[in-house]
C-alpha positions as a Markdown table, in Angstrom:
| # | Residue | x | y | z |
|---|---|---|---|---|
| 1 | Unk | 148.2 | 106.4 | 125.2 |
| 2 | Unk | 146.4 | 103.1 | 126.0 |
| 3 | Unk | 143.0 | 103.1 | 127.7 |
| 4 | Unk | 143.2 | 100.6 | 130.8 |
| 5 | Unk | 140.7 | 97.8 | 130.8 |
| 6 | Unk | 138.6 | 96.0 | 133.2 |
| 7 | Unk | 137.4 | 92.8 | 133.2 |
| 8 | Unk | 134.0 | 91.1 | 134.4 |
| 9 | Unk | 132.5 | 87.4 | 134.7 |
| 10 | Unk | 129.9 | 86.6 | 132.8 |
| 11 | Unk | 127.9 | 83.2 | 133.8 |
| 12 | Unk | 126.1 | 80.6 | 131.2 |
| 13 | Unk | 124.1 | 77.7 | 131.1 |
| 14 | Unk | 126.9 | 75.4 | 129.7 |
| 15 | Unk | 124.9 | 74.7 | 126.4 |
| 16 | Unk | 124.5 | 78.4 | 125.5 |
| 17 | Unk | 128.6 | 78.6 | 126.7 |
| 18 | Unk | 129.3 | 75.8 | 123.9 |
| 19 | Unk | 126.9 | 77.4 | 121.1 |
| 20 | Unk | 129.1 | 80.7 | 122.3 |
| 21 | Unk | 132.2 | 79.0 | 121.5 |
| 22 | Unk | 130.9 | 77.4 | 118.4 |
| 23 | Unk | 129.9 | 80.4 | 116.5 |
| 24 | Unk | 133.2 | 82.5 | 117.7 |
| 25 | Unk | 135.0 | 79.7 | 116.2 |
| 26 | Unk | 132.8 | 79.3 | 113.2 |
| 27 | Unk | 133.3 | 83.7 | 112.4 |
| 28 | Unk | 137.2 | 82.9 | 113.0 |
| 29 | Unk | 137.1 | 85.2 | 116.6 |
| 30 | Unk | 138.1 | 84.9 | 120.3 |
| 31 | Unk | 135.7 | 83.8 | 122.3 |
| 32 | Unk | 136.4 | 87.0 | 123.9 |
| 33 | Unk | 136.2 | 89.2 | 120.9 |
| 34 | Unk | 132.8 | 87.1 | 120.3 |
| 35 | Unk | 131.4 | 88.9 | 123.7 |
| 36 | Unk | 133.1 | 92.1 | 123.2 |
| 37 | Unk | 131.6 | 92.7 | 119.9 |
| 38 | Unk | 127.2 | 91.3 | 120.6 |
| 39 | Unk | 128.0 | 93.6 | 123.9 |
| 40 | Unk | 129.4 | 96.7 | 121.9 |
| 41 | Unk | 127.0 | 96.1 | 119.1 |
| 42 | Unk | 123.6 | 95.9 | 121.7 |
| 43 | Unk | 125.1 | 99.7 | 123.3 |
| 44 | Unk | 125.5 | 101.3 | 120.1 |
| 45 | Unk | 122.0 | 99.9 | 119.2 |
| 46 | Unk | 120.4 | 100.9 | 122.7 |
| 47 | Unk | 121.8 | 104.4 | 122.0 |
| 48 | Unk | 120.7 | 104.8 | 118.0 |
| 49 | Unk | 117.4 | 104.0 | 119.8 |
| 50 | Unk | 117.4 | 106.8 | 122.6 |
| 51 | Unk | 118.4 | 109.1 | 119.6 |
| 52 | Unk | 115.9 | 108.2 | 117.1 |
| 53 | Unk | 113.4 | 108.6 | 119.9 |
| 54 | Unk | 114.7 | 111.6 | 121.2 |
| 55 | Unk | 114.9 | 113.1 | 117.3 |
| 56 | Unk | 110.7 | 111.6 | 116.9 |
| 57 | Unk | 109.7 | 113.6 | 120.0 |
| 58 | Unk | 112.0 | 116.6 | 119.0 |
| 59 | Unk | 110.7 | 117.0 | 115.4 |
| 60 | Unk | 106.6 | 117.5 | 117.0 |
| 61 | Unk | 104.9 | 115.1 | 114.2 |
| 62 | Unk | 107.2 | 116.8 | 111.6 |
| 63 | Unk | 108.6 | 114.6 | 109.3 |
| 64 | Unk | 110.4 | 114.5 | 105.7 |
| 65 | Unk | 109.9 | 111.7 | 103.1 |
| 66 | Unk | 112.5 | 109.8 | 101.4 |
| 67 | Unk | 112.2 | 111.4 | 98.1 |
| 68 | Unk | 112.5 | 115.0 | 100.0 |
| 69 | Unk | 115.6 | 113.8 | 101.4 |
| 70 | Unk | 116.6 | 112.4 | 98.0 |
| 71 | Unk | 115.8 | 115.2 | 96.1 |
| 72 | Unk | 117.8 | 117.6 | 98.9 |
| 73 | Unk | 120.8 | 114.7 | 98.7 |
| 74 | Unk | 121.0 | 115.9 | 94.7 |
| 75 | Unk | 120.2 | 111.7 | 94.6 |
């Protein structure tokens, strides 16, 4: 089944619309799937953040090096 979708307005100065446009054109998108995708991309980043905090505070000043995780990895 299809999730239902909502739309919104976003507003620009037209000079920041047009350099929009320009670079969805340029990566071969929809302007729309230009938005969709910075907007999607900045969530998933605002959450990795809230996690790797949230993992910093968990782990009390614990913390395992790179060639620990290597060597555990088998790497």
């Amino acid at each position: 089944m299809a999730t239902a979708t909502k739309s919104t307005t976003i507003r620009f100065d037209e000079d920041v619309l047009n350099l929009i446009h320009k670079q969805a054109d340029l990566d071969g998108q929809t302007v729309t799937d230009y938005m969709r995708t910075a907007v999607l991309e900045k969530l998933e980043d605002s959450l990795d953040y809230k996690d790797a905090i949230r993992n910093i505070r968990e782990a009390h000043g614990k913390t395992v090096s790179r060639e620990d995780v290597k060597k555990q990895l088998g790497l």
